[in-house]
N, C-alpha and C positions, 0 to 999 in steps of 0.2 A: 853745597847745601842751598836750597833754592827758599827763597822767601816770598813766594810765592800764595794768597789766601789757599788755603785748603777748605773743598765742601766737605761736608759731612751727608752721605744721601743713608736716609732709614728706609728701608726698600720691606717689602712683604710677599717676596718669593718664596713660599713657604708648600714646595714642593717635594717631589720624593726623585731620587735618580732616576736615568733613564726619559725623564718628561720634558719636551722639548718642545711641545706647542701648548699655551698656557695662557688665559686671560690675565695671571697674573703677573707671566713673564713681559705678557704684551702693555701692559700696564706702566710698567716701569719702566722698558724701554723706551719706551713712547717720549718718559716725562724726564729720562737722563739726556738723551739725544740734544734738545736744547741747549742742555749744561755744558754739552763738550768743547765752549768756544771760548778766548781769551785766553788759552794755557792755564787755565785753572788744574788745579789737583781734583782727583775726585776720590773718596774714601769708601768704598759700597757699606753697611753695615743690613748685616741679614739676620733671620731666624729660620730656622727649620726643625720640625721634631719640638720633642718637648723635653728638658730635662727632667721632669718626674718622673714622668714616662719611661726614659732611656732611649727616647727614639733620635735624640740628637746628633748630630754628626758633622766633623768636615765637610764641606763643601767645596774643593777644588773643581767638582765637573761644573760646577755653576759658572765659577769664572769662566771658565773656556765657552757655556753658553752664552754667556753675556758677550763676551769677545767677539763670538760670530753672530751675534745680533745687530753689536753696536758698529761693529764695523772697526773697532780697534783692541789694541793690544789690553787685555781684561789682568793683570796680575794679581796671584794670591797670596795673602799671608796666614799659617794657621795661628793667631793669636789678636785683638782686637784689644786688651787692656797691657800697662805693664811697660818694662823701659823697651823691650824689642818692639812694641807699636809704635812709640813715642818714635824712636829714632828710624823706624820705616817710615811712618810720615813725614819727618823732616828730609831726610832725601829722597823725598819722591820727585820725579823730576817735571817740569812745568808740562799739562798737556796727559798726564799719566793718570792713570787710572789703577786703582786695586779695590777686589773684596776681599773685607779683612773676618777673621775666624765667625762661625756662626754663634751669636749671642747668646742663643741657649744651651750652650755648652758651660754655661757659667749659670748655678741657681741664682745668684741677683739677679737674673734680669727678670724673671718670671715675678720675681719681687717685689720690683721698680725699684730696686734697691740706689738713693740717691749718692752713696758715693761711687757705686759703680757706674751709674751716670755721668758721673762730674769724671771720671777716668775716660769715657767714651768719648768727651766734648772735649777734654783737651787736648783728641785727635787733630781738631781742625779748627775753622772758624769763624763759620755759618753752616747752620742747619735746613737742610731740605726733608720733611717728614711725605713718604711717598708710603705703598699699599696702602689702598684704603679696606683689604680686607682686617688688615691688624688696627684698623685707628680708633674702635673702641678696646683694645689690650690699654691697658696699665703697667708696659712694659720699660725698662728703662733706657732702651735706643728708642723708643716711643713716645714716651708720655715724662717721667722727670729728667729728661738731659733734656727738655726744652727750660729748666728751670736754670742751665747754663750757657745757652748760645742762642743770637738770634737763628731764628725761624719764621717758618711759612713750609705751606702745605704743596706737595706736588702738583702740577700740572694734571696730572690723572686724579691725584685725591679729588683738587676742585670742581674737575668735569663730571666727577662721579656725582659730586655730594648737589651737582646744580642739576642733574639727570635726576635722580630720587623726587631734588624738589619739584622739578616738572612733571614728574610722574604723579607727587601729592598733590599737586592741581590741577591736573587735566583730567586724571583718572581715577584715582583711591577718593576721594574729597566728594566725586561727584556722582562712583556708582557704590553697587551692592558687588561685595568682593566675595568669592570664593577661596579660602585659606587651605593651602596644602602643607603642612609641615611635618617632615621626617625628619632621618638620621639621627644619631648619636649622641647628639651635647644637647647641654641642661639648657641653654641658650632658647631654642626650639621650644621646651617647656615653659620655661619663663615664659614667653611670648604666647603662650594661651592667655595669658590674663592680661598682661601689660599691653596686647593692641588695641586693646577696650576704647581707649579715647582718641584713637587717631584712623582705625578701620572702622567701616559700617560692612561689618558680617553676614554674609549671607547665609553659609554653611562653612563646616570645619571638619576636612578630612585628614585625618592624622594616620603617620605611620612609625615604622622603628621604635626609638625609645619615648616619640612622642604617646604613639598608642598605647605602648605598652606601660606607659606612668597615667595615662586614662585607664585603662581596664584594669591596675593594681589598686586604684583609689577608688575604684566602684567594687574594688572586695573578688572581682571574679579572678580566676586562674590565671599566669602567665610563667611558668616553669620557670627555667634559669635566663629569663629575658632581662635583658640590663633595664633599669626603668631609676625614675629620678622620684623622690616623695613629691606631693601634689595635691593640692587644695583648690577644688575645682568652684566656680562661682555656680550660680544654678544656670543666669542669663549665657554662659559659656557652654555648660553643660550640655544643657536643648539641642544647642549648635552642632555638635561634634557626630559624626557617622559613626556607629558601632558596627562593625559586620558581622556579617552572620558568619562568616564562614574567613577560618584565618590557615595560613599555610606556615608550618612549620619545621623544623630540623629536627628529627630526634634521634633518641641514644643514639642510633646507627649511623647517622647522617644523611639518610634520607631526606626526602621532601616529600611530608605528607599532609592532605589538609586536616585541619580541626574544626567542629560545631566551637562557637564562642567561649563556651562554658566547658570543653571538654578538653582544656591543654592538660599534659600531663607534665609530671615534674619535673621531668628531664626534658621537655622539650624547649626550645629556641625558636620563638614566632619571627619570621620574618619577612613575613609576607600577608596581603588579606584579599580577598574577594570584593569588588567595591560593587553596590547595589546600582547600578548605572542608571534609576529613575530620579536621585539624585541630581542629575543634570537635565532633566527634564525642565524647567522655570529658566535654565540661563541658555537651550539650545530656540526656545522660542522667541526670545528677545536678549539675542547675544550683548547689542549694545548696550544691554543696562548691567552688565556685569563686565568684572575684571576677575583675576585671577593674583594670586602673591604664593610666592613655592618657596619654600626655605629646605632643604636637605631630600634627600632622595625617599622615597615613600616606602621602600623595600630594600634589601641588598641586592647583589648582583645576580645572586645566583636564583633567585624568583622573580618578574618582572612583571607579575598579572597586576595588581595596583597600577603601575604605568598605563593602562587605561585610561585613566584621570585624565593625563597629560595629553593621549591622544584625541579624546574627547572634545577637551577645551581647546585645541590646534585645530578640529574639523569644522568646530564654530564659528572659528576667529575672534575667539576672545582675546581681550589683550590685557599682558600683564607682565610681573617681574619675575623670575628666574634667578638665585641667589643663593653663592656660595659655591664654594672649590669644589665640593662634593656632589654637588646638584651639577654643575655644570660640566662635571665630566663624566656621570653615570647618567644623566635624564639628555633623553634629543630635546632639545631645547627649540621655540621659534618665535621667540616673543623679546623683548628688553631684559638685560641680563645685567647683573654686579656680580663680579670678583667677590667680596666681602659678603660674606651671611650674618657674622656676629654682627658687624657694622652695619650693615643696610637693617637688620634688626633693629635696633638700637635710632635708628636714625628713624623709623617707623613706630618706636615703641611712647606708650602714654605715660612712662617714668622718664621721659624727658630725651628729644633728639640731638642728634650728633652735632657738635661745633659748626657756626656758619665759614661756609668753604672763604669770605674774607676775615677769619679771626687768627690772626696771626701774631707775633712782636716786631 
């Protein structure tokens, strides 16, 4: 039995099988690779899925990914809490590495539940807190097991979080920004109102449940579209592009378009028309504008909104790209984050993300 310090790394590979090229795989390996020197133990501790959801699950193919990343032997345990963790990490051998079971296979962690915390930490004994897509989560490998073992922030967290702040001085701070914000989470919504005091807006083009919790709050039609409740400000309001013309799924499953005002109840908007004079004011004087994109503006399966995107790339506008989802449905060609909740959050006027030196 090796007495040897044990790390603790809180990783944010928060992937689906089969994915094997990943800003957020690349992320982490990045910031483990350092760590692999002194015969240290190393403990992976991951999330994937969500247990509300159901979409949680083992993770053995991970380990094997990380294995042929890092260039050494990745071993799995399916458990993380419990006397079978305890006594794997005590004979883990100097130099060794394991990820151990995915955290959100347990409702505490979603919790931040503080003694499931304190069972994580008495894994090892120091903590490395790495994805900075998860480092606004309230998670308990995240956020209260720092309330039991020294920590500090990943190598990637930090470079991300000093990348943001460069980006809020050289570019957000100084132009008129273009807001693109899709997908699915309430997050996206929130951030109509909350970038008020850290963006100077120029125009707000919304998509997914962003639009569809704008066009539910202005009373018009949106069938069985997911949408969040929403209290829109007036100075927000003005802002925001309403199309004329929105493309949706109905009963059949078709794709067909709709007038604004003309969704039927059964349909699912998933898509919109964007009015391209809209870009008119930032293709004449590109350098007074930036761009911020937070989640994909459409689903897969309609991609006329993507427009936007190409639009803003003919200009050469420059701007941030953000989130798992964005970055793996949108061509991207501008500054990108891993993290959307995070880089949200780090962008948002109810207060930004921890400075990347705040550590114990």
């Amino acid at each position: 039995m090796s007495t040897q310090p044990t790390l603790l790394y809180s990783a944010g590979i928060n992937i689906n099988p089969g994915v094997h090229e990943h800003p957020r795989i690349d992320e982490d390996v990045s910031s483990l690779i350092p760590l692999l020197s002194n015969e240290r133990r190393i403990i992976i501790l991951n999330h994937q899925g969500d247990f509300k959801k159901g979409t949680a699950q083992q993770t053995p193919w991970l380990a094997t990914l990380l294995a042929r990343r890092l260039g050494r032997p990745v071993a799995y345990l399916d458990d993380c809490v419990g006397q079978k963790s305890l006594e794997y990490a005590r004979r883990m051998a100097p130099g060794s590495i394991a990820l151990f079971s995915n955290t959100r296979l347990y409702p505490q962690e979603q919790n931040n539940d503080k003694d499931f915390a304190r069972q994580l930490a008495a894994l090892g004994s120091s903590l490395v807190i790495g994805g900075f897509c998860k480092l606004h989560r309230k998670n308990a490998s995240n956020d209260a097991i720092k309330e039991f073992l020294p920590w500090q922030y990943s190598h990637g967290v930090e470079s991300q979080l000093r990348a943001l702040q460069h980006l809020y001085e050289t570019l957000y701070r100084r132009q008129r920004t273009l807001l693109l914000l899709g997908g699915n989470k309430v997050e996206k919504v929130d951030f109509l109102v909350s970038h008020q005091q850290r963006l100077n807006v120029h125009a707000i083009i919304a998509g997914g449940a962003v639009l569809n919790s704008v066009l539910h709050a202005l009373g018009l039609p949106i069938g069985r579209s997911i949408y969040y409740p929403l209290t829109l400000p007036h100075d927000v309001l003005r802002k925001i592009h309403l199309p004329e013309l929105l493309l949706v799924e109905n009963e059949r499953g078709a794709v067909v378009p709709r007038a604004l005002q003309a969704v039927k109840a059964d349909d699912n908007i998933i898509d919109f028309v964007i009015d391209e004079r809209i870009f008119n004011d930032i293709e004449r004087t590109p350098e007074k504008f930036s761009f911020f994109a937070a989640g994909p503006l459409s689903t897969t399966a309609s991609q006329h909104s993507h427009r936007c995107y190409r639009r803003l790339e003919q200009a050469s506008v420059k701007g941030l790209f953000m989130g798992g989802d964005t970055l793996t449905e949108v061509k991207t060609f501008s500054s990108l984050s891993s993290g959307g909740g995070a880089a949200l959050q780090f962008f948002s006027s109810s207060g930004a993300l921890p400075s990347c030196k705040e550590h114990s």
